[in-house]
FISE-463475 format. One line per 10 residues: for each residue y, z, x of C-alpha. Coordinates in nm, 4 decimals, decimal comma, always signed. Example, Ala and Ser with C-alpha at 12.3 -4.5 7.8 and 13.67 -1.06 7.14 Angstrom:
BEGIN
-0,4500 +0,7800 +1,2300 | -0,1060 +0,7140 +1,3670;
//
This chain:
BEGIN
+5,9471 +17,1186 +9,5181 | +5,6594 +17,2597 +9,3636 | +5,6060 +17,6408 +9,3783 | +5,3066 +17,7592 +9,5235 | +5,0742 +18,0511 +9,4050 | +4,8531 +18,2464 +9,6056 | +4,9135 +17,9800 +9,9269 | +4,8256 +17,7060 +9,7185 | +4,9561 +17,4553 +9,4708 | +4,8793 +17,5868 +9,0954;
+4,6367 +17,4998 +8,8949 | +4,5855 +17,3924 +8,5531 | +4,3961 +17,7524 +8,5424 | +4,7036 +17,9081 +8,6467 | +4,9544 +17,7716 +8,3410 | +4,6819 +17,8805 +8,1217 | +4,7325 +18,2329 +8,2585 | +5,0988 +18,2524 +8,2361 | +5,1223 +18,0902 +7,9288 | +4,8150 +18,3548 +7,7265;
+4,6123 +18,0545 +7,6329 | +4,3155 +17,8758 +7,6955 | +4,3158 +17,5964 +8,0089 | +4,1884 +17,3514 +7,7275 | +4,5039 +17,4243 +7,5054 | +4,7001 +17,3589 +7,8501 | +4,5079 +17,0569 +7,8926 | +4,5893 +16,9263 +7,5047 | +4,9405 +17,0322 +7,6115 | +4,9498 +16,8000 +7,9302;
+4,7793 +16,4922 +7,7409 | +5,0209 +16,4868 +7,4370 | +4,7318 +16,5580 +7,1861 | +4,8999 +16,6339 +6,8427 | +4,6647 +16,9349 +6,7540 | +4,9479 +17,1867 +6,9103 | +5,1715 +17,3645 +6,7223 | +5,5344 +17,3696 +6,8778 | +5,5554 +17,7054 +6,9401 | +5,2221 +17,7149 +7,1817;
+5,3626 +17,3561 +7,3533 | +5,7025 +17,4931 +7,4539 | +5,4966 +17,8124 +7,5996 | +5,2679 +17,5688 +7,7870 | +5,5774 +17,3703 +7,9111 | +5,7482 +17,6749 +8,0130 | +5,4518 +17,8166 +8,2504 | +5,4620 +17,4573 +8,3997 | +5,8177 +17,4867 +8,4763 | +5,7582 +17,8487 +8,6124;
+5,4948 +17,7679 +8,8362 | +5,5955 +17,3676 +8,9101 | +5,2519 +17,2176 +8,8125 | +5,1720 +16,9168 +8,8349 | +4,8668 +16,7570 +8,7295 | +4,6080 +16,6652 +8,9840 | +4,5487 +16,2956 +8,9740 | +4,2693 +16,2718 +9,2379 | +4,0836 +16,4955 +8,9798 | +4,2052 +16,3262 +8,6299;
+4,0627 +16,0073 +8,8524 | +3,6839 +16,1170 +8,9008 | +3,6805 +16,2298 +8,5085 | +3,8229 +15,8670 +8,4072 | +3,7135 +15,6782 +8,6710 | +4,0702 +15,5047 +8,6800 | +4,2972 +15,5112 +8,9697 | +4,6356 +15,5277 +8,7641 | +4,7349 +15,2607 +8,9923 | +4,9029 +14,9065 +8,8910;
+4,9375 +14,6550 +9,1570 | +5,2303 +14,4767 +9,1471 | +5,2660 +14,1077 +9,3832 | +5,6185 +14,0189 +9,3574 | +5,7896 +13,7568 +9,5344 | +6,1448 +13,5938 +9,5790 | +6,3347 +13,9410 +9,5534 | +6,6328 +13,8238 +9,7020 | +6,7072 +13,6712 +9,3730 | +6,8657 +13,8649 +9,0596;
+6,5603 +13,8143 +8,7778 | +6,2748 +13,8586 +9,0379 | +6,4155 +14,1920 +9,1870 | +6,5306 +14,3225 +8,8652 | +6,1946 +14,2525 +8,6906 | +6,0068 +14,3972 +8,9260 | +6,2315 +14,7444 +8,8621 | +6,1352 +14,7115 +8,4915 | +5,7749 +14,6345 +8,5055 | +5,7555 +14,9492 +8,7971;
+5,9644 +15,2212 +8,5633 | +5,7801 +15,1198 +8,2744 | +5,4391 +15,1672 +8,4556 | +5,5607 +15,5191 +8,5983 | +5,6561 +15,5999 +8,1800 | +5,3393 +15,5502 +8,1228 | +5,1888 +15,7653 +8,3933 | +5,0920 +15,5314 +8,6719 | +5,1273 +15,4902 +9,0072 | +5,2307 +15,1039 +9,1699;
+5,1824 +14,9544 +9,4729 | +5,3740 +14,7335 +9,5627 | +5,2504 +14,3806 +9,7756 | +5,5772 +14,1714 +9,8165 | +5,5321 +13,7972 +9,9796 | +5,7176 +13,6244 +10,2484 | +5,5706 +13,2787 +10,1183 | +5,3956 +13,1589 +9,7792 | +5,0299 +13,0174 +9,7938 | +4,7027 +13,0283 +9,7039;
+4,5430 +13,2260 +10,0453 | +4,8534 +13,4570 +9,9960 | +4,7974 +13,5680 +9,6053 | +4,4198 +13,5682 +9,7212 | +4,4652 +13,8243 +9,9995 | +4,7307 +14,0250 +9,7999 | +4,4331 +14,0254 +9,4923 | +4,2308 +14,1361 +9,7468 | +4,4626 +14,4453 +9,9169 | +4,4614 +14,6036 +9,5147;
+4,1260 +14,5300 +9,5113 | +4,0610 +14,7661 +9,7916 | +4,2854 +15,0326 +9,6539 | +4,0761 +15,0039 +9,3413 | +4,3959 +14,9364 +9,0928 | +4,3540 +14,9371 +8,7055 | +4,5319 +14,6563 +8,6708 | +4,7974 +14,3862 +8,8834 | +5,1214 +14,2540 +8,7228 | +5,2003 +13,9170 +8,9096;
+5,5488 +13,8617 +8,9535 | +5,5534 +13,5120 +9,1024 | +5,7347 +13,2899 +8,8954 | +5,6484 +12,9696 +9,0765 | +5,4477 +12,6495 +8,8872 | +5,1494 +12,7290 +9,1096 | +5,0669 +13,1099 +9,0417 | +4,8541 +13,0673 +8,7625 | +4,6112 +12,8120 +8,9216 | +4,6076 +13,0005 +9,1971;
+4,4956 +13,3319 +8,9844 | +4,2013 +13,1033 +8,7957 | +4,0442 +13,0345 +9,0782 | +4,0436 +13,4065 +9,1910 | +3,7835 +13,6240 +9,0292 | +3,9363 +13,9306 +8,9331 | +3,7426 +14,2108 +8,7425 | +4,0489 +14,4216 +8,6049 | +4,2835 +14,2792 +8,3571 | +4,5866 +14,0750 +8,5007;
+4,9619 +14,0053 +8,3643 | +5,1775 +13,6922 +8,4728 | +5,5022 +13,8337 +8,4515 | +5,7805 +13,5388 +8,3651 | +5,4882 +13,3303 +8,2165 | +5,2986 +13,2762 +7,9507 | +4,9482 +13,3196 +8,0958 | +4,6218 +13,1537 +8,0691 | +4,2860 +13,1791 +7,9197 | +4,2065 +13,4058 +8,1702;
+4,5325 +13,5900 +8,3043 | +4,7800 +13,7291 +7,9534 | +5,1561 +13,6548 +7,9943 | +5,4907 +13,8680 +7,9600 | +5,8058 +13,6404 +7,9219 | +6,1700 +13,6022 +7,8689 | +6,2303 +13,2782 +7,6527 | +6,3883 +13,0890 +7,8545 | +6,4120 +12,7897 +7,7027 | +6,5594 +12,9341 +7,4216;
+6,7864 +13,1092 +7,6191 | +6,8764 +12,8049 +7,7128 | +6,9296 +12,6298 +7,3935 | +7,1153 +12,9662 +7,3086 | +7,4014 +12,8675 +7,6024 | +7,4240 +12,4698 +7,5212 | +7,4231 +12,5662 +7,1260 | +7,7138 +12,7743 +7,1940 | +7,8886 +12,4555 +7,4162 | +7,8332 +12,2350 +7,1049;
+7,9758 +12,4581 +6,8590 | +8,2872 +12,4788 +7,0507 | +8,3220 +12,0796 +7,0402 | +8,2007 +11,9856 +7,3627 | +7,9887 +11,6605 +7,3844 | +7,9404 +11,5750 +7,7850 | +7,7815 +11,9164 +7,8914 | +7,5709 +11,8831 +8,2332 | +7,3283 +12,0807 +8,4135 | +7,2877 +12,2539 +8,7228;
+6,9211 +12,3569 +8,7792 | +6,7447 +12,5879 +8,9987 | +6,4250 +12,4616 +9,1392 | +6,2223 +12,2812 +8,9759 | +5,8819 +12,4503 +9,1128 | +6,0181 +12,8078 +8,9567 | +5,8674 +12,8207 +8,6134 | +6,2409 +12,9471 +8,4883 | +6,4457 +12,6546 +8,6453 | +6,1986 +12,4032 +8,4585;
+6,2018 +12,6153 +8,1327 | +6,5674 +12,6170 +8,1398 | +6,6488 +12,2646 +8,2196 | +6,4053 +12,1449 +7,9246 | +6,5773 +12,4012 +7,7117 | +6,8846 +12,2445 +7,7760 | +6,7391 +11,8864 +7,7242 | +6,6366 +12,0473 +7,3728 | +6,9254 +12,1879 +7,2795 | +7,1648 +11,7715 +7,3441;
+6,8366 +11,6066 +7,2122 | +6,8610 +11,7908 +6,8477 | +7,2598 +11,7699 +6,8882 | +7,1941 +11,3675 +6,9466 | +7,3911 +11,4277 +7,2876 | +7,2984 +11,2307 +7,6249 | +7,1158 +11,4268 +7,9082 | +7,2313 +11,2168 +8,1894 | +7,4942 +11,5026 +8,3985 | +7,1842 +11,6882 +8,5148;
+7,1985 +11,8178 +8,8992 | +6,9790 +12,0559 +9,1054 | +7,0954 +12,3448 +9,3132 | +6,8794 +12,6342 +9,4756 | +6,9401 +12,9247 +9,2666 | +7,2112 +13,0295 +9,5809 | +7,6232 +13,0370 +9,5265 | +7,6282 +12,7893 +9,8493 | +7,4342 +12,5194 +9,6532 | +7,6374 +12,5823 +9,2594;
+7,9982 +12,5601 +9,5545 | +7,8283 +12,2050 +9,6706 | +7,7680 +12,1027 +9,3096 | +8,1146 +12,2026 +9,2011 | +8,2871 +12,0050 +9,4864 | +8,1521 +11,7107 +9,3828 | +8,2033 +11,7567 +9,0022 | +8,5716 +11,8487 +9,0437 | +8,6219 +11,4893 +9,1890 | +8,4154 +11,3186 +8,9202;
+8,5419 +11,5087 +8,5857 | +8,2557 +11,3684 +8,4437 | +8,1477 +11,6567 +8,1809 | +8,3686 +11,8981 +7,9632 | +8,1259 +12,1724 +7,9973 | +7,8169 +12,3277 +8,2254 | +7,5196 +12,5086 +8,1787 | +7,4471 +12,6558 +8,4587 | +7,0722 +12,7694 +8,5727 | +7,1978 +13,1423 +8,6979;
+7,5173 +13,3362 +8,7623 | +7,4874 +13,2882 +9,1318 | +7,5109 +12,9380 +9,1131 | +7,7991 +12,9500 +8,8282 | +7,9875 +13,2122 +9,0838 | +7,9684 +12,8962 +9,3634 | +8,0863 +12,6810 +9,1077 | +8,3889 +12,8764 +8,9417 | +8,5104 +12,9179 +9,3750 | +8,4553 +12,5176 +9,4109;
+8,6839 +12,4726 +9,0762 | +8,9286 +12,7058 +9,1718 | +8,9715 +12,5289 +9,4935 | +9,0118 +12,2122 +9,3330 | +9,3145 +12,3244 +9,0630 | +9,0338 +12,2508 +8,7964 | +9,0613 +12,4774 +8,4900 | +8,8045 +12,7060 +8,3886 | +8,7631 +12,7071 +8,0051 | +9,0908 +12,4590 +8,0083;
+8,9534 +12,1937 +8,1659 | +8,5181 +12,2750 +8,2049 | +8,3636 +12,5189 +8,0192 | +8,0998 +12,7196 +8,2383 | +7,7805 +12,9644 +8,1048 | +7,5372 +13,1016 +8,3500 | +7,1828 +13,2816 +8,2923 | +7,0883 +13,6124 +8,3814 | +7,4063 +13,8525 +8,2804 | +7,4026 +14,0070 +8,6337;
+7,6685 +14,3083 +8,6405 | +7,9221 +14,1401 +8,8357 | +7,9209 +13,8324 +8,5768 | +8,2110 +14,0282 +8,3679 | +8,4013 +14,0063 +8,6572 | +8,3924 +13,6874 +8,7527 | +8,7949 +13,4760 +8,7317 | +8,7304 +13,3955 +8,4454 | +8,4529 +13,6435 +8,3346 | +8,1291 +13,4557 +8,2798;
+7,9868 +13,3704 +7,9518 | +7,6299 +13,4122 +8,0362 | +7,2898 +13,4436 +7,8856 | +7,1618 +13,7977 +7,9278 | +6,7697 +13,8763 +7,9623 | +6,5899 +14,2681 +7,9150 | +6,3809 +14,3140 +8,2145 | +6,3511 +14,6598 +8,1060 | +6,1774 +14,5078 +7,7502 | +6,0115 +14,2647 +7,9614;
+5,8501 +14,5424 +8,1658 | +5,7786 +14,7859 +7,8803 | +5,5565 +14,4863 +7,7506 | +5,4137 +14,3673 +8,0741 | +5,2988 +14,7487 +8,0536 | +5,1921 +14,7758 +7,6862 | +4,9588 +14,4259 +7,7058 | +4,8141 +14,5526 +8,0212 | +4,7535 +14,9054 +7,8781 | +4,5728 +14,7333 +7,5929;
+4,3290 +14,5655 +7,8053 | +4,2658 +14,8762 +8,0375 | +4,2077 +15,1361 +7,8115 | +4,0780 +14,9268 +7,4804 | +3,9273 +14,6073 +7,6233 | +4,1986 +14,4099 +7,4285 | +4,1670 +13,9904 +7,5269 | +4,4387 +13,8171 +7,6917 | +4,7139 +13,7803 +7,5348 | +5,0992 +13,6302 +7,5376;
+5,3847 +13,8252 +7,4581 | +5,7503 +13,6976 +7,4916 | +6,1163 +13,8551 +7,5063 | +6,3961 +13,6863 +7,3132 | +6,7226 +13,6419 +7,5207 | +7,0549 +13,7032 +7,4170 | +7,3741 +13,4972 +7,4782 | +7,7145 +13,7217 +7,5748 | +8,0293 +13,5278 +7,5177 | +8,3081 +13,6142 +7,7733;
+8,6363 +13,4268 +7,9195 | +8,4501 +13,1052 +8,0707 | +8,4256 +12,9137 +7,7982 | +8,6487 +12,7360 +7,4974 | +8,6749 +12,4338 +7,2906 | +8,7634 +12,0814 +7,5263 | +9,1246 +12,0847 +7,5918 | +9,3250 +11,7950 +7,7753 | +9,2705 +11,7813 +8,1656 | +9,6652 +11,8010 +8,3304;
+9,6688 +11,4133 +8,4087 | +9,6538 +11,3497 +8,0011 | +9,8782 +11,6112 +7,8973 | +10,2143 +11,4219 +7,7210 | +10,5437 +11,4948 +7,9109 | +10,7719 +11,7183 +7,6893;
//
């Protein structure tokens, strides 16, 4: 808690006092300017421990005119990438000294991104990171008119609204390269939703990936993102034995899946080999640990931050950036081996 002085909170006047220097050196200090030699900063820094300073925002505001607030509309946090995006984007805002508010929705649509706009609007934000990674989100931002810049976070933006992604198609092309390499030729799908701007990224990723191998795309099924629905999915492939290896749209679905096999006396790598999307923590202890395709929400939200930091303080245009993903091999997947019923009696 901060220390007081005279009954109040201190003042940038008061560091200055402690510290023997000017309240503009305190104020270069404070603001990172590089005209201040080390042994003045570390006096600076040590009155501001002393008293607990802390810099008045309210005041800094009036001066700049900016609120050193980000809105942030998120939705679907429930799920793994939305909830753990939404940490990166809001600890990379707070590194670079703002505050966020947060608007979370219950349901995706136009009149609901409109009103949400409309909430930061009212708070007077510097800037709104969208976290809604449905098909819809972007039309529904065009025909908003928003006067301070705007990031799509898990797309790749418009002419109007800049973009911070995760690759997900080539993350995808990352886990059904790795299938190929290892021999296997019948490798299926399991796809989250198609209106989620991921589950369509990563299902035509995975169409990419068999199309340049000359492989058929024909095994592709749809789940909900949930265990419950990858469980259903597995049920039914562990009666048909129709593909040698899965990519599976997240490690929820792949944790349903691996229960389903289990269940069934099917093999996991033996029989299928199984990789998942997202690298979740509890993927490396899956039975068998998951091979998985890992993304960096906390790059993803250090750029989010940087584009929209470029259009707030220098005017910068919209712009796109994207995140490459990286693929982490673990115990769930091998070369094609013989199911039990074709293995030769000794």
């Amino acid at each position: 808690m901060a220390k007081t002085t005279k009954g109040r909170m201190p003042r940038l006047e008061d560091v200055a006092e402690v510290a023997g220097v000017s309240h503009q050196t305190v104020s270069r200090v404070i603001n990172s300017h590089p005209n201040v030699s080390k042994a003045t900063r570390e006096k600076v820094e040590a009155a501001i421990s002393q008293l607990g300073y802390r810099r008045n925002t309210a005041a800094r505001s009036l001066v700049t005119r900016r609120s050193q607030t980000i809105g942030v509309l998120a939705s679907e946090l429930s799920q793994y990438g939305p909830a753990n995006t939404l940490l990166g984007v809001e600890q990379a805002a707070r590194n670079a000294g703002y505050f966020v508010s947060i608007a979370a929705l219950r349901e995706v649509g136009g009149e609901a991104i409109s009103a949400a706009v409309s909430h930061f609007l009212d708070q007077a934000v510097d800037g709104i990171a969208v976290l809604v990674p449905h098909a819809g989100t972007l039309q529904a931002l065009a025909s908003l008119d928003i006067p301070v810049p705007v990031v799509a976070v898990g797309s790749p933006g418009s002419s109007s609204v800049s973009g911070a992604m995760v690759d997900q198609r080539a993350g995808a092309r990352l886990a059904v390269e790795h299938l190929i390499a290892q021999g296997h030729r019948r490798i299926g799908h399991v796809a989250g939703p198609p209106d989620w701007i991921d589950g369509a990224e990563r299902a035509e990723g995975w169409r990419e990936a068999l199309a340049a191998a000359g492989l058929p795309d024909d095994l592709f099924m749809k789940g909900d993102w949930s265990a419950g629905s990858g469980y259903a999915v597995g049920r039914r492939l562990a009666a048909e034995r129709t593909a040698t290896a899965l990519f599976v749209g997240n490690d929820q679905m792949a944790l349903g899946l691996l229960r389903a096999f289990a269940e069934a006396g099917v093999r996991v790598p033996d029989d299928v080999s199984v990789v998942g999307f997202d690298d979740q923590p509890e993927s490396g202890y899956f039975s068998p640990p998951l091979t998985t395709v890992r993304q960096d929400f906390e790059e993803l939200g250090r750029r989010c931050m940087d584009t929209m930091l470029k259009e707030i303080e220098a005017g910068a245009p919209v712009s796109s950036t994207v995140v490459a993903p990286g693929l982490v091999a673990r115990a769930s997947t091998a070369p094609p081996g013989q199911a039990p019923e074709d293995t030769p009696t000794p």
